[in-house]
Steps between C-alpha positions, in 0.01 A plus 500: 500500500860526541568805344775776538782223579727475173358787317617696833867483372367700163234648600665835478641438186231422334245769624726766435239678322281575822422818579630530857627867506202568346285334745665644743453848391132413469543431884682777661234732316171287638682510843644853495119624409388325828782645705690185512847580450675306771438236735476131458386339169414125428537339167288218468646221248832650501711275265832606470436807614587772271171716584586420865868664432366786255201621792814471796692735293214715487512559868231215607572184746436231299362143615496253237286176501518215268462124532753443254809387675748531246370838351575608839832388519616711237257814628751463772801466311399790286419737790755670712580420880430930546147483311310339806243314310353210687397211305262279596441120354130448504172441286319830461178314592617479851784756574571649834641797587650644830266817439347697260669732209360791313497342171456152335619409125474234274538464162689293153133362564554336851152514563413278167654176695189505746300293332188481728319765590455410880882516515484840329284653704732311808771733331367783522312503858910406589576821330231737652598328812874607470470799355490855707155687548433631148812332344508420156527165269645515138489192331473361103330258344503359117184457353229288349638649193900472505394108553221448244654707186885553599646161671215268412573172332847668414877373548782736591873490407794652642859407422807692664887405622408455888184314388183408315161423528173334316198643689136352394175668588160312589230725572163369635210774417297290727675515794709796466774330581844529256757228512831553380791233440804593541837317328802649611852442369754665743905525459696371747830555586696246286275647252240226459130559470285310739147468454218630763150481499238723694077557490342807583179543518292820538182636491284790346317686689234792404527842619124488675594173649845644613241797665243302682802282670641837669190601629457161665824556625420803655697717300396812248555496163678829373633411115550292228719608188718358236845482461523878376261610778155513235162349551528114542320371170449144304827533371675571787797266549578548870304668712605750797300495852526731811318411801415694884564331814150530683404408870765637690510832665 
């Protein structure tokens, strides 16, 4: 999969809609519950970075991870010399770190890319492993559902000055696994259109399954909610999990 290359020049642009502030809001509350209102934060799949910025100007110090070379670049070119994140270009199945940090984040459903469940559970034993005794892992997920009744066998459209795109949706109820083809039409400077194309592919993973994974990993299982903080439910489209470092002292 070569994915996050061209689509890293729009990607911004074009998920505009994403609830970052929001997110982030969810955040600060989860962490200022647990007494976590300082001190050294990690976000795992970082992208471009604009949760990375919003939690730094919140007071956190912000690592941010991502394998994605060129969303990187412009995490760095968005983020002020004074901010001190650190960003870090490596596959969340095997990061290092130089120590461990209070919290760990991940969502815009990061975690949905794994698409074995060895490699999750290699995810998350790296995440207990980092994290500080009793620190705390918030991370999303879409659902069985958002791919079975909302993408599906579905094309998407988008059409704007800087750019367009054609994205069509394969989902595999078999598998779990959603596949999405990306077309993109980006404007370049002489103000031609040239054409890129990308594959993602994902995978759904249920809430129990998500459950039994952390305790293998050693960690505890605190919550799942949806998007608004409710019950997670059939319908739900993306779901919200906090986790417990466990095994250190």
């Amino acid at each position: 999969m070569d994915a996050y290359t061209s689509f890293a020049q729009v990607y911004d642009l074009f998920m505009d809609n994403v609830p970052y502030e929001k997110w982030a809001g969810q955040i600060r509350n989860i962490l200022e519950k647990e007494n976590i209102r300082d001190g050294l934060i990690l976000d795992l799949g970082c992208g471009t970075g604009k949760l990375t910025r919003l939690l730094a100007e919140a007071g956190y110090d912000m690592i941010g991870v991502d394998n994605a070379e060129d969303m990187l670049m412009i995490a760095r070119e968005e983020t002020a010399e004074q901010s001190g994140i650190l960003y870090l270009l490596q596959d969340m199945r095997d990061f290092e770190l130089y120590g461990t940090v209070r919290a760990v984040v991940s969502v815009c459903d990061c975690m949905n890319y794994i698409l074995q469940e060895e490699e999750v559970l290699q995810v998350l034993r790296l995440v207990n492993n980092y994290l500080d005794p009793g620190g705390l892992f918030f991370f999303d997920m879409n659902t069985r559902y958002k791919y079975e009744e909302l993408l599906a066998e579905n094309t998407f459209c988008e059409n704007r000055e800087e750019g367009s795109f054609i994205w069509e949706n394969y989902y595999d109820p078999e598998s779990g696994e959603n596949e999405y083809d990306l077309t993109l039409f980006i404007r370049q400077e002489e103000g031609l259109y040239e054409k890129y194309e990308e594959t993602h592919v994902q995978r759904a993973y249920d809430l129990e399954t998500v459950k039994a994974l952390l305790e293998q990993a050693g960690m505890i299982f605190v919550a799942a909610m949806d998007e608004e903080g409710g019950p997670v439910t059939e319908r739900t489209e993306r779901m919200q999990i906090i986790a417990r470092e466990c095994g250190k002292e």
